[in-house]
C-alpha positions in Angstrom: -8.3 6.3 5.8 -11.4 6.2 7.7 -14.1 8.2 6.9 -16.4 8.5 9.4 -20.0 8.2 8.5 -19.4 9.2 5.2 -20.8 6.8 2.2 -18.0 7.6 -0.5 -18.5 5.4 -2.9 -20.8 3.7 -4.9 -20.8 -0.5 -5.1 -21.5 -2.5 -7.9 -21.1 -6.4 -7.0 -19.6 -7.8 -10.8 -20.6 -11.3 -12.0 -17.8 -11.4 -14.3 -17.5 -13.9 -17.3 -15.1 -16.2 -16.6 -12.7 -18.2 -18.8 -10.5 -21.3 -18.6 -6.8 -21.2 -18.4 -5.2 -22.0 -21.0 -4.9 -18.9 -22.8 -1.5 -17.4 -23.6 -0.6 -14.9 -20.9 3.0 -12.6 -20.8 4.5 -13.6 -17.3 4.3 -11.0 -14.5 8.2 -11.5 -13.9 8.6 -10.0 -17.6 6.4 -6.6 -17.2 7.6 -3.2 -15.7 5.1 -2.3 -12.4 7.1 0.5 -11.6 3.8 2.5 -12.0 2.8 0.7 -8.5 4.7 3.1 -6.5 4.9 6.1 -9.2 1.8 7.9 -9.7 2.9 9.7 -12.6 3.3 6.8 -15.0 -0.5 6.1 -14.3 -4.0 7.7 -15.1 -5.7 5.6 -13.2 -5.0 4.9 -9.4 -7.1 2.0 -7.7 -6.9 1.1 -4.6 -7.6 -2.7 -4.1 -8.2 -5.4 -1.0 -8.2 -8.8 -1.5 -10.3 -10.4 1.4 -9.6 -14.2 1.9 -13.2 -15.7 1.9 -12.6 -19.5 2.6 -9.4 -21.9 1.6 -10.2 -22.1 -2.2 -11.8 -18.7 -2.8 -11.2 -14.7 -2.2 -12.8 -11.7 -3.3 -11.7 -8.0 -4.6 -12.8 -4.9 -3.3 -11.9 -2.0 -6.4 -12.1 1.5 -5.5 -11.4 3.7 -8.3 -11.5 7.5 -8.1 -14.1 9.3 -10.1 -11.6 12.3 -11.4 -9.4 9.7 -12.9 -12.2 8.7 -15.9 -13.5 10.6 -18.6 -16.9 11.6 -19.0 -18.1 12.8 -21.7 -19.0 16.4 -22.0 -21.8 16.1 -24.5 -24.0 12.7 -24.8 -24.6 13.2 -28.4 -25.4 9.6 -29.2 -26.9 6.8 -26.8 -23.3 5.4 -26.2 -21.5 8.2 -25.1 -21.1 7.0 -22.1 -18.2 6.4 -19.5 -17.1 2.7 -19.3 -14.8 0.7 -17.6 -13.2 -2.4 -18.4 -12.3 -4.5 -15.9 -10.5 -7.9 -16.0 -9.1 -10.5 -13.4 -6.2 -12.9 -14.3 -5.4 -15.6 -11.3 -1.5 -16.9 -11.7 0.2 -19.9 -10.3 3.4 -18.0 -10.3 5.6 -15.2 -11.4 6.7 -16.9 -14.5 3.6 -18.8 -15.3 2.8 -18.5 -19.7 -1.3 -18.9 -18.7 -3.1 -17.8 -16.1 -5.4 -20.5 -14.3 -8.7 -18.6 -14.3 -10.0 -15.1 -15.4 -12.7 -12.6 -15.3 -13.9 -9.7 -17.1 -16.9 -7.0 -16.9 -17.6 -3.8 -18.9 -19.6 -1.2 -16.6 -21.2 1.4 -18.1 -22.3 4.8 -16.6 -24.2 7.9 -18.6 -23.1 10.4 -16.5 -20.5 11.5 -13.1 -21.8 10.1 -10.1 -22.7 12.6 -7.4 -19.5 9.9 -5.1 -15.5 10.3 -5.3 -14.7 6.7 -5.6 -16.6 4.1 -7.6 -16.0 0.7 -6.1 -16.3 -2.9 -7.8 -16.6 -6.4 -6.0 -16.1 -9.7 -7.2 -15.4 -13.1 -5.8 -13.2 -15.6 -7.6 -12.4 -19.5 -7.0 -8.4 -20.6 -6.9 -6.3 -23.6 -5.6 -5.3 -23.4 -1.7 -2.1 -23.4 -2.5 -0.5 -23.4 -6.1 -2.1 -20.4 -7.0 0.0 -17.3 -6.0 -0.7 -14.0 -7.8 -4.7 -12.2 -9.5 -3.5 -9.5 -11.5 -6.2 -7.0 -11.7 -6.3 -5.0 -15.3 -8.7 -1.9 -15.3 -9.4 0.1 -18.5 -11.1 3.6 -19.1 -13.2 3.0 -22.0 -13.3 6.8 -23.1 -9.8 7.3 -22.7 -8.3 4.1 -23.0 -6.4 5.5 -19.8 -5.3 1.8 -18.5 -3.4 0.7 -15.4 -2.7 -2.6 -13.6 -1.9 -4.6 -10.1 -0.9 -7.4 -9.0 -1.6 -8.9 -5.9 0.0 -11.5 -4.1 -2.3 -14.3 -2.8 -0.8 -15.2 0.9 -0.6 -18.7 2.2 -3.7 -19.2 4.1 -4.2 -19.8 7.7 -6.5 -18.4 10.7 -3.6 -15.8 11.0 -3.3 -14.9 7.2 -3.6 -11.3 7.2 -6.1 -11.7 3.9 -8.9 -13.1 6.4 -9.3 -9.8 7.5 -10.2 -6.3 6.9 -11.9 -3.2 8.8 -14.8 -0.7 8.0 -16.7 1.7 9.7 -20.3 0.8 9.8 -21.0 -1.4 6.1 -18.5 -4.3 5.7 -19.6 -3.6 1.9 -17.2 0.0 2.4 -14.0 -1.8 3.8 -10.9 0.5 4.4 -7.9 -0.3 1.9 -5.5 1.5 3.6 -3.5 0.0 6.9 -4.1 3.2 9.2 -6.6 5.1 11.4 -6.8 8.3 13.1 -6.3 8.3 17.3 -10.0 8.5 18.5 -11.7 6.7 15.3 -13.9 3.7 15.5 -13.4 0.8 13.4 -15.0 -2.6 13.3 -12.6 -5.8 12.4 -14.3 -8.4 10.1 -12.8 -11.9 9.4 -13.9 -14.5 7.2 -12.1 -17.2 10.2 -15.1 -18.9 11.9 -14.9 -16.9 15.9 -17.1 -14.4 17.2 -14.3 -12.5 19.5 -11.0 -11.0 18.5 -7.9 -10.5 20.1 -6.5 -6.8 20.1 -2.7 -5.8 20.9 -1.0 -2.5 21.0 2.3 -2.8 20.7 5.1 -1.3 22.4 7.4 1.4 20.0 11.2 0.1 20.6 13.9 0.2 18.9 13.5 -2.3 16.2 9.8 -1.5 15.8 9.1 -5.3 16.4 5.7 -6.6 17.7 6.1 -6.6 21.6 3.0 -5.8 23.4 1.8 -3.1 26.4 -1.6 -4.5 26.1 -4.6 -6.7 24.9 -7.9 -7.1 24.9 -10.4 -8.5 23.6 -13.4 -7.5 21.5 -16.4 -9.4 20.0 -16.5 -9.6 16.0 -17.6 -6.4 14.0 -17.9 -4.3 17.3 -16.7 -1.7 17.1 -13.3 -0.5 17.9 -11.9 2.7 19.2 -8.2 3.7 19.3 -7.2 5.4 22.1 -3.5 6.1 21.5 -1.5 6.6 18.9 0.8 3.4 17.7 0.4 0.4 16.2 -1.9 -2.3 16.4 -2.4 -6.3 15.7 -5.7 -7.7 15.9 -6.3 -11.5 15.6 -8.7 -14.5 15.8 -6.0 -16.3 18.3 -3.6 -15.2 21.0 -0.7 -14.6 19.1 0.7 -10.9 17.3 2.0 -13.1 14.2 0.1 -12.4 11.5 -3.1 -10.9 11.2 -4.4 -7.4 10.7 -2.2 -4.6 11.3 -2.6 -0.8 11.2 -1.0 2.5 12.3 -2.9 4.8 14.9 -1.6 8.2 14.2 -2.5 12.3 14.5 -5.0 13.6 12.1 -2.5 14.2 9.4 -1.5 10.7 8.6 -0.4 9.4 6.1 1.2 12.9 5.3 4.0 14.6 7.9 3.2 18.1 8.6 4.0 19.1 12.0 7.5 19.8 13.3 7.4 16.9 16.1 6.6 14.3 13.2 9.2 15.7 11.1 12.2 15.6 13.0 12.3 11.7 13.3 12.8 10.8 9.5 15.7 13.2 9.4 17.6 10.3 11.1 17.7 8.1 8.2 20.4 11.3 6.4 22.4 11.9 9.6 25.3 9.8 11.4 24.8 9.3 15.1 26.7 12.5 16.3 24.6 14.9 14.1 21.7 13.0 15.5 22.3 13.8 18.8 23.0 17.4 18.4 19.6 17.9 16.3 17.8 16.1 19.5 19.2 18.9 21.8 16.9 21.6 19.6 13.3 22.1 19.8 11.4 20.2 17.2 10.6 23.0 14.6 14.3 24.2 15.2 15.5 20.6 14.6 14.0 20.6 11.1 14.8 23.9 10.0 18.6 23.5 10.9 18.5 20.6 8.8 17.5 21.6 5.9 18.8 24.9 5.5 22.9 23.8 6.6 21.9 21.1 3.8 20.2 23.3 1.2 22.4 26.2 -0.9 19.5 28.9 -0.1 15.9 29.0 1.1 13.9 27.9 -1.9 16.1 25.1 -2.7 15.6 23.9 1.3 11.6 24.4 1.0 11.8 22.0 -2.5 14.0 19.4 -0.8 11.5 19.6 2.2 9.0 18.9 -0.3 10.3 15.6 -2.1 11.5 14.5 1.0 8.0 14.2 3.0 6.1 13.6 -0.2 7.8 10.6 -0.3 7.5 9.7 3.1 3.7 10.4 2.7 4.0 7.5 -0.3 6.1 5.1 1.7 3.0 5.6 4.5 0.1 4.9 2.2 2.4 1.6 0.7 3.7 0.2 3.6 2.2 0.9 6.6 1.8 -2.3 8.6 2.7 -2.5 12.4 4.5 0.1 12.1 4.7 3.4 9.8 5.6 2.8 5.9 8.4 5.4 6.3 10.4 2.9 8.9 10.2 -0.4 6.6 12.7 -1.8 4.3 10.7 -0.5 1.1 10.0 2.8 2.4 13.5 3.7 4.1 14.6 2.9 0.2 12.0 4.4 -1.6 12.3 8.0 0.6 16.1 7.9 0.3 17.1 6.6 -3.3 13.7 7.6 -5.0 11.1 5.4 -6.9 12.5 2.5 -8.7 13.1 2.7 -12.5 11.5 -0.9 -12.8 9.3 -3.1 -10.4 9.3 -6.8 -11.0 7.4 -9.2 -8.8 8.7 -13.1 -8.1 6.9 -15.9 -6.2 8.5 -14.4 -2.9 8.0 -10.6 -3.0 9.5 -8.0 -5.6 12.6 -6.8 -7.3 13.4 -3.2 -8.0 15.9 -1.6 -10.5 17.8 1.7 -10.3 19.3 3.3 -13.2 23.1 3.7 -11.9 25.5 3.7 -14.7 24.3 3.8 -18.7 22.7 0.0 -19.5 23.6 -0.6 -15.6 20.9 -1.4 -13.3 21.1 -1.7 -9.3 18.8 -4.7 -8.0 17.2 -4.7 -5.0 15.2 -7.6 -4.0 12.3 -7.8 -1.3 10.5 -10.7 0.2 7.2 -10.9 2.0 7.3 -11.4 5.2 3.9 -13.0 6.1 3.8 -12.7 9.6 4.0 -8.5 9.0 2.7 -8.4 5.8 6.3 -6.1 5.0 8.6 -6.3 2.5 12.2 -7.5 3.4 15.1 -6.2 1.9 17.4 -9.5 1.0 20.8 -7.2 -0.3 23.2 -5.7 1.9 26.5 -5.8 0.0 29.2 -3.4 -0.4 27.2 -2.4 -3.8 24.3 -1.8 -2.5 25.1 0.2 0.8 27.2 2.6 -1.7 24.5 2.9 -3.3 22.9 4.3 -0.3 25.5 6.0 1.0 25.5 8.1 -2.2 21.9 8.6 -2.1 22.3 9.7 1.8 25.4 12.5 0.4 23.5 13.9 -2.0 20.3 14.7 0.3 22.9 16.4 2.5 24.6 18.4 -0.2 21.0 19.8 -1.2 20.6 17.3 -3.6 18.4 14.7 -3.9 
């Protein structure tokens, strides 16, 4: 989220040691990243951007927050000091035994900086094309507290959203989330060789796809200033494929806290009947007679309340693109049914797993759609929509 004026982290640019492939790596399709989207199975939780410099080379932005490393209470000896491990692996594919290139750094720091993020940059060199996945491995040194992520590299072109990000006044400080506050200013970087930009707002319908109500243009790394909430697509050339998308909302966002934002998830546990009905009420009425007809008492409707929009607040910070997280693919599914059991990645997008029956897993696959940067579902069988449906009863029973 944009943090106006405020300088909240500290940078340190990493000329890490880098090795050739060779080296025996365990494929990314055969590890568990389910700690991705569940912040319990973690200690540590980066936040990363990968920022597409030319065809053959990218570089990492790593923020990491300072209350998720140990520091040592009492230096007794010259190395008790905090440390962190990081380490870059660049993949050809999902199944890939080696990796093609990798990096590594160990930074060391005697006491807590006065900063709630410590951030990390570093550029690497890949293949154009082959090269698909860097997996990005951070340890705590103290703790041993460890935690990695693994980012897909996306077919380059002028419209790749990669080639851009956005920042408020030191492109050294980019944001690494897709969404801004109505009234913020925001400068648009791109690494695609043009000195003006093409800005859309798109029109909310139905389908949340990327018609527009208007465009303008702006000159690169001016400054930018949303004026209504929405969505937005900024580009080097007159089209809304591609490029850099984020979500103009209220002061609250990524979280939902007022009634008027809270009433329009409730759709996704209602048939259209019920819908209608709940549209009649005021906003804060809407919500309320939701949750309580669903919910055996009070407490159990303020806990459902609670998992409900936390997860909405997850699917937000995940998957917010053109439009908000809590309306893709992923986050309808990951609000709904939960957070997956198991995360696997392939060379197209991801795979998640459900626990449904003893040694019986639900798959749900995902592809990456380029031109929105989201995350498609690809099932929609008579399996999979009962497994929905079920999902969908038990919110509704006061379950979840």
């Amino acid at each position: 989220m944009i943090q106006k004026g405020r300088n909240f982290v500290i940078v340190m640019v990493l000329a890490l040691v880098s090795t050739a492939c060779s080296d025996y790596f365990y494929p990314i399709s055969s590890r568990n990243f389910a700690h991705t989207y569940n912040p319990g199975l973690t200690d540590i939780h980066p936040t990363i951007l990968l920022h597409r410099v030319q065809t053959d080379s990218s570089e990492l932005f790593i923020r990491i927050p300072v209350s998720d490393l140990a520091f040592p209470e009492f230096k007794r000896r010259d190395d008790m000091v905090a440390g962190i491990e990081v380490k870059y692996f660049v993949v050809d594919s999902a199944n890939a035994p080696t990796f093609r290139d990798s990096g590594s750094v160990v930074f060391h720091r005697q006491s807590r900086p006065a900063t709630n993020q410590i951030q990390f940059r570093t550029g690497f060199r890949h293949h154009p094309d082959s090269v698909r996945f860097v997996e990005v491995y951070i340890k705590d040194i103290i703790s041993g507290a460890e935690t990695s992520e693994v980012l897909h590299i996306h077919p380059d072109a002028s419209n790749n959203s990669q080639r851009y990000y956005s920042y408020y006044s030191n492109p050294d400080y980019p944001f690494t989330r897709n969404f801004i506050t109505v009234g913020d200013s925001t400068q648009i970087s791109t690494s695609n060789a043009t000195d003006s930009l093409w800005v859309y707002h798109l029109t909310p319908n139905k389908n949340d796809t990327a018609s527009y109500d208007s465009v303008l243009k702006i000159a690169t790394n001016s400054f930018f200033t949303t004026k209504k909430t929405g969505s937005y697509v900024i580009n080097s050339t007159a089209t809304t494929d591609g490029g850099l998308r984020f979500v103009s909302g209220d002061e609250h966002f990524p979280a939902i806290r007022t009634a008027e934002t809270m009433v329009h998830p409730i759709r996704m546990l209602t048939n259209a009947e019920e819908w209608e009905k709940l549209l009649t009420y005021r906003p804060k009425i809407a919500v309320d007679t939701f949750w309580l007809v669903a919910a055996a008492n009070t407490e159990e409707a303020r806990l459902q309340i609670q998992v409900f929009y936390n997860r909405l607040q997850l699917a937000n910070l995940k998957f917010s693109s053109h439009r908000q997280g809590w309306k893709t693919h992923a986050g309808k599914i990951l609000t709904v049914a939960g957070l997956p059991d198991e995360v696997q990645y392939t060379n197209k997008g991801e795979v998640w797993y459900y626990f449904i029956k003893k040694n019986s897993k639900l798959q749900v696959p995902f592809r990456i759609n380029y031109t929105t940067s989201e995350l498609e579902l690809l099932r929609s069988d008579s399996l999979f929509n009962g497994f929905m449906t079920r999902k969908i009863n038990r919110w509704r029973r006061g379950k979840f």
